[in-house]
Every structure is written in C-alpha cells, then in structure tokens.
C-alpha positions in Angstrom: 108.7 126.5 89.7 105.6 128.6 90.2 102.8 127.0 88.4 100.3 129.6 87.3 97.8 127.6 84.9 96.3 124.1 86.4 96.1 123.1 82.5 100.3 123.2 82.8 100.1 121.3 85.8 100.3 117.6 84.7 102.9 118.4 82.3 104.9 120.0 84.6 104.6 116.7 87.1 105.7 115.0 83.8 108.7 116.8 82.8 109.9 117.1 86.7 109.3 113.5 86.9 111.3 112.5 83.7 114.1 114.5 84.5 114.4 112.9 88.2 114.5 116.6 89.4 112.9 115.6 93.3 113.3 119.6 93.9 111.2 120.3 91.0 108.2 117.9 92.0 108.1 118.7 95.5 108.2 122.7 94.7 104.4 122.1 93.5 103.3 120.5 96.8 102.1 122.7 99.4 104.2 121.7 102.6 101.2 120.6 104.5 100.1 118.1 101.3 99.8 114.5 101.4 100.6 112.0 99.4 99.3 108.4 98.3 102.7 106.7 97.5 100.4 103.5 97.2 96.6 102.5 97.6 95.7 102.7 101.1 98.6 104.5 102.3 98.6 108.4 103.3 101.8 110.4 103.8 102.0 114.2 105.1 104.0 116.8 105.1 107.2 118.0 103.1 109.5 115.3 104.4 107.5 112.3 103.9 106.5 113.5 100.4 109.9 114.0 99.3 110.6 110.3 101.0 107.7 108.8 98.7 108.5 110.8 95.4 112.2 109.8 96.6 110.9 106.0 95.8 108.9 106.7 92.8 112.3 108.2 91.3 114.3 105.7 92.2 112.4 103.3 89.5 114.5 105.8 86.4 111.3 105.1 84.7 109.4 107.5 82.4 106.1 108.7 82.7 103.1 109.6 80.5 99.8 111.6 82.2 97.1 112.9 80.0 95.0 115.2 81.7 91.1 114.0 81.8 89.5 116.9 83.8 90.0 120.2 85.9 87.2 121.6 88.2 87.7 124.3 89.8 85.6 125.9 93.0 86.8 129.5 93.8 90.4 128.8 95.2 90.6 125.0 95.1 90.7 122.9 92.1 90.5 119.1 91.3 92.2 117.5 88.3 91.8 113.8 87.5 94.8 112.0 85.1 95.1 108.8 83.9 99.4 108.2 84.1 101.7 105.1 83.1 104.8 104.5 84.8 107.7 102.6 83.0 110.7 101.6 85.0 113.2 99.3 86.9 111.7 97.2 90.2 114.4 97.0 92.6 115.2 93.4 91.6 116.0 94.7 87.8 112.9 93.3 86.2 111.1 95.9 83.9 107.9 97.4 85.9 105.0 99.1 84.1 101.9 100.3 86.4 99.4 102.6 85.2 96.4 104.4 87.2 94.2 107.1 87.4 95.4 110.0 89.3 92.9 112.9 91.4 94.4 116.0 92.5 93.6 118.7 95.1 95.5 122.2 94.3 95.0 125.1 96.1 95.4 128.9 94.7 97.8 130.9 96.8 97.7 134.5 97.4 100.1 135.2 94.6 98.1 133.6 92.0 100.0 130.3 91.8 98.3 126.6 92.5 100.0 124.3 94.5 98.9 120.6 94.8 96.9 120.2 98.8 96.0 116.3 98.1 97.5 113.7 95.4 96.6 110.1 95.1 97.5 108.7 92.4 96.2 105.4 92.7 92.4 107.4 92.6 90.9 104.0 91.0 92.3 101.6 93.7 
C-alpha cells in the first residue's frame, strides 16, 4: 500500500496491524529500515523486520495509536505516537503494554513516504 500522506500513516500501521496483515505493515518499511522490537534492541533490514512485526502479531492483540506530531524537513519526516497494545502473552495471560512511538519516513521519488527508523518504545 503506497502511503502518500504521513497524517494516514499511523492509521494505516493501525488497520494493518489489526488485521494481522504482516505484508501490509512491512510494505511501509523501506527495506534498509530498522526496527526497535523492544527497548534497547535494534533490528535491520526486510527480514528481521518482518521477524519482529512477525512477534508483535503473534500477540492477536488490537492496537490503538493516536498521532501526537509530524515534522517534516524537505524529504524526511518524524512522527511521534503514543500506542496501546492489547493481546495474548505466550503463556495465555492477557498482556496490555502502551508507549510512545517516534518515526523516521523518508519521501521517495514517486511521492510516497516510507518509514527509514521505528522505535516504538521512544520513552524507554
């Protein structure tokens, strides 16, 4: 899914998320992004993305994200979110973790953004 306005990309994350469509989330990473799957821990590249969102699906939970700001600097842009995250932990016990997301996107030639840098855990 091309994302063409950074205001639609949160609730595009969302909806992808929600829907456990992997394909969908990874088609707004740029295949040389990386990924905080969790504080202090930085993952590259399409494969180990996909691994990580891979793990965050595997929860079935549902997510919120309200957007809290986009700055944009010629072709790059930074969004900041604060998300929850409702699901199953592996053992079957309910799980809710919340954070406060910042985002790297990068404009590509065609017009479309595509996220460079995600951490999710931005407050950590």
């Amino acid at each position: 899914m091309a994302l063409h306005r950074l205001e639609d990309y949160h609730p595009t994350f969302v909806n992808a998320f929600n829907a456990g469509d992997a394909a969908a989330l990874l088609a707004l990473y740029d295949p040389d992004a990386s990924l905080v799957p969790q504080p202090g821990q930085v993952v590259a590249g399409t494969e180990a993305i996909r691994a990580a969102l891979d793990g965050f699906l595997a929860l079935k939970g549902r997510m919120t994200l309200e957007t809290r700001a986009i700055v944009v600097a010629g072709d790059l842009a930074q969004t900041h979110g604060q998300w929850t995250l409702s699901g199953t932990a592996p053992d079957g016990s309910p799980l809710q973790i919340a954070g406060r997301s910042a985002e790297v996107l990068r404009r590509q030639p065609d017009g479309t953004w595509l996220c460079v840098i995600d951490n999710p855990f931005a407050d950590a």
